[in-house]
Backbone as XML, in Angstrom:
<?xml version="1.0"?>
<chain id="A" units="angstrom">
  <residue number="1" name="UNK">
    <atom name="N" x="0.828" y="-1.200" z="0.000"/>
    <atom name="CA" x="0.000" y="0.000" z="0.000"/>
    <atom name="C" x="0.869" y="1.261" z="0.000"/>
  </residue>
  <residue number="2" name="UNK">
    <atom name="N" x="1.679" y="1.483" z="0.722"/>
    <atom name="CA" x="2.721" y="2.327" z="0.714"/>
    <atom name="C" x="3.247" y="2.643" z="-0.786"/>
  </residue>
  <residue number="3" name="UNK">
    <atom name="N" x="3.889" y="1.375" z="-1.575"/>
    <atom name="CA" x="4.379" y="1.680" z="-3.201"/>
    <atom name="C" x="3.288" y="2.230" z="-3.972"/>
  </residue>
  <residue number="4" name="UNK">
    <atom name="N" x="2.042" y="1.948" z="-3.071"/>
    <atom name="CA" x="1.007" y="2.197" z="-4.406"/>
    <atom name="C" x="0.763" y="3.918" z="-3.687"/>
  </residue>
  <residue number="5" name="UNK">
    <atom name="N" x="0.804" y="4.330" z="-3.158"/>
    <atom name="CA" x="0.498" y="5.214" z="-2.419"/>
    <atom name="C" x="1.620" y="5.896" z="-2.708"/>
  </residue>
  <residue number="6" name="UNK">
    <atom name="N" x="2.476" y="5.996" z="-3.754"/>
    <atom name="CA" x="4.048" y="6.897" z="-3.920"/>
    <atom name="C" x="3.949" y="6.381" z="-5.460"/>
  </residue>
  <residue number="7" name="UNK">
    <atom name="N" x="2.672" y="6.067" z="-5.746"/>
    <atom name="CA" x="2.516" y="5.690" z="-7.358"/>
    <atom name="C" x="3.893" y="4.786" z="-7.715"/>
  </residue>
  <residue number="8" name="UNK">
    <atom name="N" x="3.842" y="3.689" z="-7.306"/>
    <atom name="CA" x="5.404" y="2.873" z="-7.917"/>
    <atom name="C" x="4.714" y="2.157" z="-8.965"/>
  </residue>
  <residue number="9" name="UNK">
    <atom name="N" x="3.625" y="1.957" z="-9.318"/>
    <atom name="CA" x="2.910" y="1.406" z="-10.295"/>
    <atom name="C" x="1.639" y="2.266" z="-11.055"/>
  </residue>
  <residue number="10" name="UNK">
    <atom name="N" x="1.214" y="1.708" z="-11.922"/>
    <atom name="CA" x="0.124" y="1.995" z="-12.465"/>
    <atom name="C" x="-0.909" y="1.225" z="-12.316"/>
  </residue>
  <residue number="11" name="UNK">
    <atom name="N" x="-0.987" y="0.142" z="-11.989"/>
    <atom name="CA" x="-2.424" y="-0.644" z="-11.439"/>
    <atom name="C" x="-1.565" y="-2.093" z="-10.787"/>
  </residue>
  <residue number="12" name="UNK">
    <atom name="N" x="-2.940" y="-2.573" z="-10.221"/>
    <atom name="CA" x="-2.676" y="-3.805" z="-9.126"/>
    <atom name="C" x="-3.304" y="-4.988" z="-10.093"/>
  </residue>
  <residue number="13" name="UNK">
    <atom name="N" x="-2.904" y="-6.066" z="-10.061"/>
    <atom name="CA" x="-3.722" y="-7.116" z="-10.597"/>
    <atom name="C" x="-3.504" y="-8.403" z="-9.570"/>
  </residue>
  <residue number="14" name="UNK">
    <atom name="N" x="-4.873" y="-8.434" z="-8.831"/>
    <atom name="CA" x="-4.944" y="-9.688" z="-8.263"/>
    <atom name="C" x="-5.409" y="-11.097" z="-9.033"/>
  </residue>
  <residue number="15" name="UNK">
    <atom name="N" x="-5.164" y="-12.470" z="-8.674"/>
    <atom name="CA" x="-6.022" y="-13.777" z="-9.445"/>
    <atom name="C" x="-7.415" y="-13.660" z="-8.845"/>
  </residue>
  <residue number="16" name="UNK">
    <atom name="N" x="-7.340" y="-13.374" z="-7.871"/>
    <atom name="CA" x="-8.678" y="-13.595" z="-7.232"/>
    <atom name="C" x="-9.272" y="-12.668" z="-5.741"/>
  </residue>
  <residue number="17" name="UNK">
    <atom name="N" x="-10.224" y="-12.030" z="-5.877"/>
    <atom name="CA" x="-10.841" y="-10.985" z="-4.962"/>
    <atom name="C" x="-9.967" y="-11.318" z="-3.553"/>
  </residue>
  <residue number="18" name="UNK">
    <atom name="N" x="-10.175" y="-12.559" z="-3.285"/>
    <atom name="CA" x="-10.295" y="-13.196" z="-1.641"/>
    <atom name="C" x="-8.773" y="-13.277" z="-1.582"/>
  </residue>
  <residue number="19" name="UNK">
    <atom name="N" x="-8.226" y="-12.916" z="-2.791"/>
    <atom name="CA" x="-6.659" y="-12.816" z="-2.016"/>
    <atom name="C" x="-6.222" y="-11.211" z="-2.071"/>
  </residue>
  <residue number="20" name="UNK">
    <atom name="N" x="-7.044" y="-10.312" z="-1.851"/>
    <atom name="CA" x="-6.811" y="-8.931" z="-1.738"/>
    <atom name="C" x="-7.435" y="-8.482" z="-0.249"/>
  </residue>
  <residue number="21" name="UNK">
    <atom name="N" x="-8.584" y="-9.150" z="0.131"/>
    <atom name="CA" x="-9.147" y="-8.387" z="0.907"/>
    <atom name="C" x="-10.240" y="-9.117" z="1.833"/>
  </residue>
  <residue number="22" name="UNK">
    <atom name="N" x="-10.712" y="-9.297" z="3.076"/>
    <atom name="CA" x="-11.201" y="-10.441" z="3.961"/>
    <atom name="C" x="-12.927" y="-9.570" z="3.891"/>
  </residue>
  <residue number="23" name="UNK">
    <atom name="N" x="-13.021" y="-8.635" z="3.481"/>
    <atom name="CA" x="-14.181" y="-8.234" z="3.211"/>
    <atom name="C" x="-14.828" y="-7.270" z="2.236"/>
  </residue>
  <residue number="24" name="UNK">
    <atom name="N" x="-15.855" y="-7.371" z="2.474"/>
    <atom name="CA" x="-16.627" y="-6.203" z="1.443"/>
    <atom name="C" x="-16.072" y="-4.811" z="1.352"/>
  </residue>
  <residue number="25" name="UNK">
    <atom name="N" x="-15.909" y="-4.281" z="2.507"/>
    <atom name="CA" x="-15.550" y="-3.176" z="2.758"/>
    <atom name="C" x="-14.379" y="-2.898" z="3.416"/>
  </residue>
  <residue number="26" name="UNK">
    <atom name="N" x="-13.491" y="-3.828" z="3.100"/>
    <atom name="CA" x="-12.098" y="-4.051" z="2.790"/>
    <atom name="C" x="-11.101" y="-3.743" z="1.689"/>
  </residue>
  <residue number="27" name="UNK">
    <atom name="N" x="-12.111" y="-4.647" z="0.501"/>
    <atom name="CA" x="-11.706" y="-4.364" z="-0.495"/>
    <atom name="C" x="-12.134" y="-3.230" z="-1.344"/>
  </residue>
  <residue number="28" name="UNK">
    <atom name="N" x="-13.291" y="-2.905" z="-0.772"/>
    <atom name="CA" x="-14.107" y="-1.493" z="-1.556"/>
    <atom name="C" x="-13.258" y="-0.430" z="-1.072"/>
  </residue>
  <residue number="29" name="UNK">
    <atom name="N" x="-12.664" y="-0.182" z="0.012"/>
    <atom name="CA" x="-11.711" y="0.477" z="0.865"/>
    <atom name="C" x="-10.390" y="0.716" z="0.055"/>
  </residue>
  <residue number="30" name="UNK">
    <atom name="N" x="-10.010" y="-0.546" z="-0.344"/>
    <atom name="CA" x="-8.899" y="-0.597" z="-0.778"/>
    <atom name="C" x="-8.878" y="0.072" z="-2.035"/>
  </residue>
  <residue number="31" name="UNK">
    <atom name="N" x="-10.085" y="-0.346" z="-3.254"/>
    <atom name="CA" x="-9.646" y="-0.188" z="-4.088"/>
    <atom name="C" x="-9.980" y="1.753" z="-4.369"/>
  </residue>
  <residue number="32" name="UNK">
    <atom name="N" x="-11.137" y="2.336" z="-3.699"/>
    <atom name="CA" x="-11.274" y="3.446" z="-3.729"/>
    <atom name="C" x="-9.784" y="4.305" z="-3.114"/>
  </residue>
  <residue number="33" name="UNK">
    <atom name="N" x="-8.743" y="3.384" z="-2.600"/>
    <atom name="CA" x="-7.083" y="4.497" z="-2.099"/>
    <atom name="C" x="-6.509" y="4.483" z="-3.717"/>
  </residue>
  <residue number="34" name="UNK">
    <atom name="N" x="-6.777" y="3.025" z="-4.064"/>
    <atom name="CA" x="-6.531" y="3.102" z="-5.658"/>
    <atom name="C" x="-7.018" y="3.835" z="-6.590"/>
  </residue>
  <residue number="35" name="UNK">
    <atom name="N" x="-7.931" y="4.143" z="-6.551"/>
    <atom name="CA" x="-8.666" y="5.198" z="-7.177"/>
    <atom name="C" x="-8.022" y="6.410" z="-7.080"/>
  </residue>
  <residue number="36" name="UNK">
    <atom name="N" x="-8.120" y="6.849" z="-5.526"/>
    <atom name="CA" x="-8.044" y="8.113" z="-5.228"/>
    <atom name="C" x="-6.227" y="8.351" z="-5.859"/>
  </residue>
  <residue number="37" name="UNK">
    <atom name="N" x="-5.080" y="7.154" z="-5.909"/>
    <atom name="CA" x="-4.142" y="7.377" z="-7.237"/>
    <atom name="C" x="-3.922" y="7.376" z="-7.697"/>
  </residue>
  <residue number="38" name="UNK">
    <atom name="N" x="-4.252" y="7.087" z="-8.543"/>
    <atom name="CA" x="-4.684" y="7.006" z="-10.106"/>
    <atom name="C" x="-4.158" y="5.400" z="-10.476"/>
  </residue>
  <residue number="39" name="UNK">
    <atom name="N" x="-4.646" y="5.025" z="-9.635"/>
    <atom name="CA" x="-3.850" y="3.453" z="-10.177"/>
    <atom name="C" x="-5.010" y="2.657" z="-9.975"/>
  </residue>
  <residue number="40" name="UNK">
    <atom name="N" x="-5.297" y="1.486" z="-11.539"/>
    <atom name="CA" x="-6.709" y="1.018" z="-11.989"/>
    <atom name="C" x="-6.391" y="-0.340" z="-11.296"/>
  </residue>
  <residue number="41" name="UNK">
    <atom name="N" x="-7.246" y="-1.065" z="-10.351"/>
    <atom name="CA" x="-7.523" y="-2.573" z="-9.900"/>
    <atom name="C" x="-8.314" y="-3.918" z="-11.573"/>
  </residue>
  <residue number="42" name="UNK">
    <atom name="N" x="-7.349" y="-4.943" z="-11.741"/>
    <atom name="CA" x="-7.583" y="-5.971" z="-12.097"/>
    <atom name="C" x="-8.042" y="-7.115" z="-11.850"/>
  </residue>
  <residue number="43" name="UNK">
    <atom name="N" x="-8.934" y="-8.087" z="-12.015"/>
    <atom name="CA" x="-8.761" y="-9.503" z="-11.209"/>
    <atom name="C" x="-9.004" y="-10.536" z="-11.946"/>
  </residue>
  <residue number="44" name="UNK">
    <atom name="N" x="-7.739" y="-10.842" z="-12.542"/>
    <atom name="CA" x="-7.704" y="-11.834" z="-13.546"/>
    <atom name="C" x="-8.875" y="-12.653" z="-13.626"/>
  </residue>
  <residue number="45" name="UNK">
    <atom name="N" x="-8.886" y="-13.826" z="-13.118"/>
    <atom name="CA" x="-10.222" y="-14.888" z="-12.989"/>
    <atom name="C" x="-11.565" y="-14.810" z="-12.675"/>
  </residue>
  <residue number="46" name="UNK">
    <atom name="N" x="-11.710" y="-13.456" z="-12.144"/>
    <atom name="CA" x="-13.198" y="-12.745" z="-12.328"/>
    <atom name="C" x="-13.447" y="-11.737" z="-12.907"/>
  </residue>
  <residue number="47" name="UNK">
    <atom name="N" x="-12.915" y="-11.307" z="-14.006"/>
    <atom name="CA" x="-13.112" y="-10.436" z="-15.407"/>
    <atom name="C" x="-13.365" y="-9.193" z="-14.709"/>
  </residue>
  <residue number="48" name="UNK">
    <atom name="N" x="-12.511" y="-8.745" z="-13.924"/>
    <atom name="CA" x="-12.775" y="-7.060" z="-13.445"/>
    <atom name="C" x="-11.970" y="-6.681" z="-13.220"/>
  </residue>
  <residue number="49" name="UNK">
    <atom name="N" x="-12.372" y="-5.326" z="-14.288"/>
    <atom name="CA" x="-11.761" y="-4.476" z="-14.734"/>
    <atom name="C" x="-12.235" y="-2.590" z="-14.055"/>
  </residue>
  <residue number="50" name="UNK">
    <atom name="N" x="-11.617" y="-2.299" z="-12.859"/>
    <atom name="CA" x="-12.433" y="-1.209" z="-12.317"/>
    <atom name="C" x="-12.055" y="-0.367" z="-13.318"/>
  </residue>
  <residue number="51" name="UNK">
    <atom name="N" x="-11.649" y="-0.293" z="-14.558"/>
    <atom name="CA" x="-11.277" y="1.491" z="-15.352"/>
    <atom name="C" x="-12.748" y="1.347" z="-15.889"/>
  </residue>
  <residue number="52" name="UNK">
    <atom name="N" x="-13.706" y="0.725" z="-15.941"/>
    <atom name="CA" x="-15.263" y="0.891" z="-16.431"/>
    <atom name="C" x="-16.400" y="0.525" z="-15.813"/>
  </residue>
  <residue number="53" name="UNK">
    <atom name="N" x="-17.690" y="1.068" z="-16.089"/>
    <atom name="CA" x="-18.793" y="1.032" z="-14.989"/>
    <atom name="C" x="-18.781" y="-0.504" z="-14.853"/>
  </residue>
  <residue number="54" name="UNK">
    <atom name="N" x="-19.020" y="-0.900" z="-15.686"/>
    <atom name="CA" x="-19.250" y="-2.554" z="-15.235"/>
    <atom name="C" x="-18.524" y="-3.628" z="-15.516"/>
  </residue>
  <residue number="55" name="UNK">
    <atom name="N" x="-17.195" y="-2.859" z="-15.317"/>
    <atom name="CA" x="-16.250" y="-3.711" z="-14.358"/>
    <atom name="C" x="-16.580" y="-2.888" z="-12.589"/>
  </residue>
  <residue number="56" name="UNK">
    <atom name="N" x="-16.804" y="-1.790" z="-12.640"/>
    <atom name="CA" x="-16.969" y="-1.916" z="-10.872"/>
    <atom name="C" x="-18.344" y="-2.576" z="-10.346"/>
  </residue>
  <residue number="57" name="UNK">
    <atom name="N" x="-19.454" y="-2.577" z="-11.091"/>
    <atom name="CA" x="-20.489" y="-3.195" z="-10.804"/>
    <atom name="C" x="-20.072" y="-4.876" z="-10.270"/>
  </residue>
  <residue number="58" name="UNK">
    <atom name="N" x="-19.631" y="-5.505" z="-11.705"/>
    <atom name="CA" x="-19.050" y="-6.812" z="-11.024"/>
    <atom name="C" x="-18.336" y="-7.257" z="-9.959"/>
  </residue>
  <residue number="59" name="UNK">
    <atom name="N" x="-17.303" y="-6.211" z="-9.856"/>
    <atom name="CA" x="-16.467" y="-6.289" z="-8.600"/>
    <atom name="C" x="-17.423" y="-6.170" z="-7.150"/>
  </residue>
  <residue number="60" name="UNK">
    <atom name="N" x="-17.942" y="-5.326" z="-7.085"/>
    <atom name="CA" x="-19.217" y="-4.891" z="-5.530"/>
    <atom name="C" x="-19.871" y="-7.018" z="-5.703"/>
  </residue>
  <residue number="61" name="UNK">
    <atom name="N" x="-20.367" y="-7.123" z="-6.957"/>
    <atom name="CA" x="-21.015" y="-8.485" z="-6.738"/>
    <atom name="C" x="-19.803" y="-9.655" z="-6.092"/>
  </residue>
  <residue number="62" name="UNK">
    <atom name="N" x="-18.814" y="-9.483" z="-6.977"/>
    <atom name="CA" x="-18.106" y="-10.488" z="-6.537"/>
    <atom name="C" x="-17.401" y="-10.211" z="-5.233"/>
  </residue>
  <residue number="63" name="UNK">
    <atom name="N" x="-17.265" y="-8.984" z="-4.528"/>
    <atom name="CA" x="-16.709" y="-9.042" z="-3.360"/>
    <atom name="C" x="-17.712" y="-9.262" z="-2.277"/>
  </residue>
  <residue number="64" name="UNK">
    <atom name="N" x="-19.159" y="-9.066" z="-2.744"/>
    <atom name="CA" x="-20.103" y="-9.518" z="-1.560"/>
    <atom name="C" x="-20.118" y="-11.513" z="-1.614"/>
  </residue>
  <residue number="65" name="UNK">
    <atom name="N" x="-20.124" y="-11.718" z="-2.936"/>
    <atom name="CA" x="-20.007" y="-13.443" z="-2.987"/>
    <atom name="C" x="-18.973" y="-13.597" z="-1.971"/>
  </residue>
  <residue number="66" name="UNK">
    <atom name="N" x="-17.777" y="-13.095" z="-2.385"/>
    <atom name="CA" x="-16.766" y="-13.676" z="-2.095"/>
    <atom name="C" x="-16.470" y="-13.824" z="-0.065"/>
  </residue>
  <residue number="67" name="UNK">
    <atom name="N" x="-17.375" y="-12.537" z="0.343"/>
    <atom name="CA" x="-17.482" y="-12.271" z="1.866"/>
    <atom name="C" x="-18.717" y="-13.153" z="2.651"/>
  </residue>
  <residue number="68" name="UNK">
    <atom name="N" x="-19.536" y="-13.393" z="1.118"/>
    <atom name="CA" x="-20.465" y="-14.610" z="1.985"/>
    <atom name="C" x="-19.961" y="-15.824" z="1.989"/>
  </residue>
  <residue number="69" name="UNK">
    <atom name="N" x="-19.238" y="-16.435" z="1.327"/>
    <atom name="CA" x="-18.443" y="-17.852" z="1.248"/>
    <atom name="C" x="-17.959" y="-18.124" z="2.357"/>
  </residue>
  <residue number="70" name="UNK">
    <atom name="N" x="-16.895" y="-16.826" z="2.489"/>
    <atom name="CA" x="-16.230" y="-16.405" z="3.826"/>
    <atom name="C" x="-16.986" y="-16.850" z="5.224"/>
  </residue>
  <residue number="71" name="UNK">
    <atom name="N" x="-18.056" y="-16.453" z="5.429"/>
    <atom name="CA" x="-18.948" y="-16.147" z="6.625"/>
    <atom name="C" x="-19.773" y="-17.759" z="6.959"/>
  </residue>
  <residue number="72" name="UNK">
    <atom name="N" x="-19.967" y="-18.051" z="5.429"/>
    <atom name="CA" x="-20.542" y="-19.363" z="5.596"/>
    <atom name="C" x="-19.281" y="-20.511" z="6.047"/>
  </residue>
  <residue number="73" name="UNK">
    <atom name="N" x="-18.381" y="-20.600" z="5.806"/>
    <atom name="CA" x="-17.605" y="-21.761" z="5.919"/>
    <atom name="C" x="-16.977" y="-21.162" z="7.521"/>
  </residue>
  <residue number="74" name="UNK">
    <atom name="N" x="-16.978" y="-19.927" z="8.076"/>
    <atom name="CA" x="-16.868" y="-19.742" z="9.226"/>
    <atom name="C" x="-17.959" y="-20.624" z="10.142"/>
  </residue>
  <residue number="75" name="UNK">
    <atom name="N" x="-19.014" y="-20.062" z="9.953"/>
    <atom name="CA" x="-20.724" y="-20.540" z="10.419"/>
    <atom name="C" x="-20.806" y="-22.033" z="10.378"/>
  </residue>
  <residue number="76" name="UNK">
    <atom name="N" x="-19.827" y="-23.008" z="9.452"/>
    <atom name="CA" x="-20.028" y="-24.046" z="9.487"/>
    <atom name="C" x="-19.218" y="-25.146" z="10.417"/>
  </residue>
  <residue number="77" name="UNK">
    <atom name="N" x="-17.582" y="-24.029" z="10.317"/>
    <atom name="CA" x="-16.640" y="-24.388" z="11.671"/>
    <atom name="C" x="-17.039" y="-24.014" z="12.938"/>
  </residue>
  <residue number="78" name="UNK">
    <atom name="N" x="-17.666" y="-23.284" z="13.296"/>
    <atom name="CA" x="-18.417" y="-23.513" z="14.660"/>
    <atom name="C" x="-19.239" y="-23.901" z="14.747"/>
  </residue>
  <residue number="79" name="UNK">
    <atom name="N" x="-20.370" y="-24.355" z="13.658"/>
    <atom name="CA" x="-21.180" y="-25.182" z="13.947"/>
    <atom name="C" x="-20.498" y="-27.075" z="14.041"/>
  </residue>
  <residue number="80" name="UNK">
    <atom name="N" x="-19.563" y="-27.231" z="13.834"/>
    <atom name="CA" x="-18.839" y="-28.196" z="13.701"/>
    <atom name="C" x="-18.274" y="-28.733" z="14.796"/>
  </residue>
  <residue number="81" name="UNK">
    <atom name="N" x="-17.054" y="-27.447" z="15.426"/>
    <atom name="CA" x="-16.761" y="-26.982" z="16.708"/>
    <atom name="C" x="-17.982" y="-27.765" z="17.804"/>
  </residue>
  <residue number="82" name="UNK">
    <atom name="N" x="-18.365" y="-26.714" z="17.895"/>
    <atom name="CA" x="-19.968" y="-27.374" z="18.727"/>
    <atom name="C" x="-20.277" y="-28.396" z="18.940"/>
  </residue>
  <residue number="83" name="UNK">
    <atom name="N" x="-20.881" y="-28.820" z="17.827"/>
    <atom name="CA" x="-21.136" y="-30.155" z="17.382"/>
    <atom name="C" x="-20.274" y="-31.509" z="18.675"/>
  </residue>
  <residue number="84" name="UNK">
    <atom name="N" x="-19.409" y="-31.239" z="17.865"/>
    <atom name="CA" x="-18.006" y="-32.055" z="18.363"/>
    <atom name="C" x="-17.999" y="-32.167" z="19.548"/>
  </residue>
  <residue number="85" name="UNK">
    <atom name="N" x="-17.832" y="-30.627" z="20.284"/>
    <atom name="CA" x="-17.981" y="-30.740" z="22.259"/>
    <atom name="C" x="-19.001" y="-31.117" z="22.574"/>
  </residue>
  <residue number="86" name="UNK">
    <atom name="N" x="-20.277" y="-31.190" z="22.111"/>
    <atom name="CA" x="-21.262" y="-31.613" z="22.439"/>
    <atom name="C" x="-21.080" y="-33.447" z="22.763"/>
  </residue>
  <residue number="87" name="UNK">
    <atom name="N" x="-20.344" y="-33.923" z="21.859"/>
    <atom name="CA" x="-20.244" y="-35.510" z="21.750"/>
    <atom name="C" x="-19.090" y="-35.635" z="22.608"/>
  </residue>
  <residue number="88" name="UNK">
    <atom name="N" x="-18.299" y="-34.638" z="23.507"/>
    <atom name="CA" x="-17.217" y="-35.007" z="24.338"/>
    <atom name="C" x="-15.708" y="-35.165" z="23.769"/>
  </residue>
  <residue number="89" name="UNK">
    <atom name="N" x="-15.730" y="-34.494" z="22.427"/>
    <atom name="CA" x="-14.373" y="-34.564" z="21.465"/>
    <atom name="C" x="-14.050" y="-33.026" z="21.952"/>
  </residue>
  <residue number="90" name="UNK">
    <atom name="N" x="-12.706" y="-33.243" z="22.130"/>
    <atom name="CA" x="-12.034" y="-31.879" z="22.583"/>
    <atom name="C" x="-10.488" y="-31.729" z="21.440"/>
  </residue>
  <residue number="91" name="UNK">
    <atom name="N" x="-10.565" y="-30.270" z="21.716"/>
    <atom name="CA" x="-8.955" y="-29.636" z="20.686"/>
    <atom name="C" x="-8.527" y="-29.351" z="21.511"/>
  </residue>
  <residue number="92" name="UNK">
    <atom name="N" x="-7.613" y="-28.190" z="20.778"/>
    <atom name="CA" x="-6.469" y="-27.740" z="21.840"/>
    <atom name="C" x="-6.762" y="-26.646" z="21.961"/>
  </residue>
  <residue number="93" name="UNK">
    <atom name="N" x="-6.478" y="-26.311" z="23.397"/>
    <atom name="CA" x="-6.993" y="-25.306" z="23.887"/>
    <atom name="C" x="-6.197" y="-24.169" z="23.314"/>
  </residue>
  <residue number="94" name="UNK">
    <atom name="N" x="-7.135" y="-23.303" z="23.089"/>
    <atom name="CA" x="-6.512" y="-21.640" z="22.032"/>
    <atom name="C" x="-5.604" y="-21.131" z="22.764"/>
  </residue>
  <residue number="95" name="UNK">
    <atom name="N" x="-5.733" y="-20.870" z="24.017"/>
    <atom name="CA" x="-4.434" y="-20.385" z="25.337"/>
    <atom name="C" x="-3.221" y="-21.367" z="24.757"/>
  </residue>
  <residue number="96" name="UNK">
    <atom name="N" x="-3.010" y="-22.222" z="24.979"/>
    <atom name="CA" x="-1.820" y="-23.196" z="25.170"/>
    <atom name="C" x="-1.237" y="-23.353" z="23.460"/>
  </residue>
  <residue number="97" name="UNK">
    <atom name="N" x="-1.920" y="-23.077" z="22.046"/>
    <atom name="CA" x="-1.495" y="-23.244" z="20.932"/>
    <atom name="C" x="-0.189" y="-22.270" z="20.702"/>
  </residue>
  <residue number="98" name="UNK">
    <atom name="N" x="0.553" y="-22.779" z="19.915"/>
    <atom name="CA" x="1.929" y="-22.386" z="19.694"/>
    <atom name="C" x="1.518" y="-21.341" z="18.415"/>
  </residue>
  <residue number="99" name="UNK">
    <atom name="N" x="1.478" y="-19.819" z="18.602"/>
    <atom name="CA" x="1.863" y="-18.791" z="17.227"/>
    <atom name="C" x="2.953" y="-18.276" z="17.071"/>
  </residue>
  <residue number="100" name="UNK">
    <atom name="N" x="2.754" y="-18.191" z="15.599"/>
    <atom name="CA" x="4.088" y="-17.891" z="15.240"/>
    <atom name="C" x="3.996" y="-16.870" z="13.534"/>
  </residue>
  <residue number="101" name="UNK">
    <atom name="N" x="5.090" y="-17.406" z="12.849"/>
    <atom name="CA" x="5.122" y="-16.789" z="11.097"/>
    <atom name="C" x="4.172" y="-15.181" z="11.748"/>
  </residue>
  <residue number="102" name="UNK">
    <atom name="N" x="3.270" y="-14.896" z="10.455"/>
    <atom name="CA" x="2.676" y="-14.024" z="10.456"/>
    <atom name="C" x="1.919" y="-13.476" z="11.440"/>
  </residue>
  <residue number="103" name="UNK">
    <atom name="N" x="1.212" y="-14.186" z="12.404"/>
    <atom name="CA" x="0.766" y="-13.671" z="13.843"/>
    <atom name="C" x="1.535" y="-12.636" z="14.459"/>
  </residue>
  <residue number="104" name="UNK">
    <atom name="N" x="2.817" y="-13.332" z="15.077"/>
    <atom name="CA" x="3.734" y="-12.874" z="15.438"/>
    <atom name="C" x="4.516" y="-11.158" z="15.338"/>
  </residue>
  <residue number="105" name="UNK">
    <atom name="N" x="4.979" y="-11.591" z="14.059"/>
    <atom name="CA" x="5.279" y="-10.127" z="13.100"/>
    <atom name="C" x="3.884" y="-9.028" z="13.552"/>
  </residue>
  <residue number="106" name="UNK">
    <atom name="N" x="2.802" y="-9.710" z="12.880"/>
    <atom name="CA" x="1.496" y="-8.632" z="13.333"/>
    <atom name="C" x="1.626" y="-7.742" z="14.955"/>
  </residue>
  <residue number="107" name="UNK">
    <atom name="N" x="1.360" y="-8.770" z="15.615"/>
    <atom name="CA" x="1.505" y="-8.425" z="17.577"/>
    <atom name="C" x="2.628" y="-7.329" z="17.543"/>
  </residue>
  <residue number="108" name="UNK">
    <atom name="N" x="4.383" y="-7.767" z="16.913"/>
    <atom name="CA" x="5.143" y="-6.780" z="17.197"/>
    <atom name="C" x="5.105" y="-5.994" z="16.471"/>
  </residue>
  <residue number="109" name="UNK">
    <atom name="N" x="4.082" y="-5.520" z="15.383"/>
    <atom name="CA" x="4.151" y="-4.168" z="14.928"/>
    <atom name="C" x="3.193" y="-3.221" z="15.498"/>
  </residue>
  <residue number="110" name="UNK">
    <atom name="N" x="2.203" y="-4.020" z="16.855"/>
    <atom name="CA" x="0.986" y="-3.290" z="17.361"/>
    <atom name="C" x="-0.353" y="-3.802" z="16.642"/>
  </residue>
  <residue number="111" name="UNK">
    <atom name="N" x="-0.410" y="-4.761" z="15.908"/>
    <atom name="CA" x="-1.747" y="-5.167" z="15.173"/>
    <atom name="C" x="-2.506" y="-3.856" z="14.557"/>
  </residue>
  <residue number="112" name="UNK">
    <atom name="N" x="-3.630" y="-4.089" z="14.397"/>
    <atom name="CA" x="-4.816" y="-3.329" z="13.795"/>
    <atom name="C" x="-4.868" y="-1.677" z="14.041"/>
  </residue>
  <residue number="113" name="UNK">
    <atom name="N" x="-3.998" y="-1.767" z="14.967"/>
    <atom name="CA" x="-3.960" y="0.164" z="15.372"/>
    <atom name="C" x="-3.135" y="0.758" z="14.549"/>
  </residue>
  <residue number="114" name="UNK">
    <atom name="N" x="-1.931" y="-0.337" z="15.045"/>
    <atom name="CA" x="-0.876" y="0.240" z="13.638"/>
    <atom name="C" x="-1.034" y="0.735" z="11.891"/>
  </residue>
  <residue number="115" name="UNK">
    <atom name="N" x="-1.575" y="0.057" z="11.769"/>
    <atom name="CA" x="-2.169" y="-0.130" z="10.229"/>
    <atom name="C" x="-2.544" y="1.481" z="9.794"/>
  </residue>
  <residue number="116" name="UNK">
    <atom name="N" x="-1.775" y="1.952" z="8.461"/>
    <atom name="CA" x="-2.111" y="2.933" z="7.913"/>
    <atom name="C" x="-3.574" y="2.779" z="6.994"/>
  </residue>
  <residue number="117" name="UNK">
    <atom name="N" x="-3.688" y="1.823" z="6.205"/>
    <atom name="CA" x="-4.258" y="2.031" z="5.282"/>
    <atom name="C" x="-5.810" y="1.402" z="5.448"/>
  </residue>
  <residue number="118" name="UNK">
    <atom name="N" x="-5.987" y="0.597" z="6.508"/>
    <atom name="CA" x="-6.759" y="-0.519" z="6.669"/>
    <atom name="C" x="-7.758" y="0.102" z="7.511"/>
  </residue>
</chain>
């Protein structure tokens, strides 16, 4: 966000919505900073193209699909979750799990406060 934000490019091209952005108004977020620099959003495998009306029309559709998929396969791991303790099957407890890679990095930069663009 920063390179794009010092114009190091002329547009972004993602393969696919859900690897840009965890929500609707994530990625609508995102791509309106793009906007606001003159730099046009792509997404290969779902034919959108924001430099025209309907390529942004498609994009709003496919980023709401793409945030309900999201929500449902959440909705289905805790219904699963559940499920499971209910029958006396237990995990590991979230306290005691080992984080690390990307977690990590996040925590020591301050998480979600930190964040310029987000």
């Amino acid at each position: 966000m920063i390179d794009a934000k010092n114009r190091c490019f002329d547009v972004v091209i993602v393969w696919k919505l859900d690897r840009l952005g965890r929500s609707l108004q994530h990625l609508i977020r995102m791509v309106n900073y793009f906007q606001q620099w003159g730099i046009d959003f792509i997404c290969t495998t779902q034919s959108i193209d924001t430099t025209n009306s309907s390529g942004k029309l498609v994009f709003h559709i496919m980023g709401a699909l793409a945030e309900f998929e999201r929500e449902l396969i959440s909705e289905r791991t805790k219904e699963g979750l559940k499920r499971a303790k209910n029958v006396g099957k237990r995990g590991k407890d979230k306290k005691q799990r080992k984080k690390g890679g990307y977690y990590l990095r996040y925590q020591k930069k301050g998480g979600v406060e930190n964040e310029q663009f987000f």
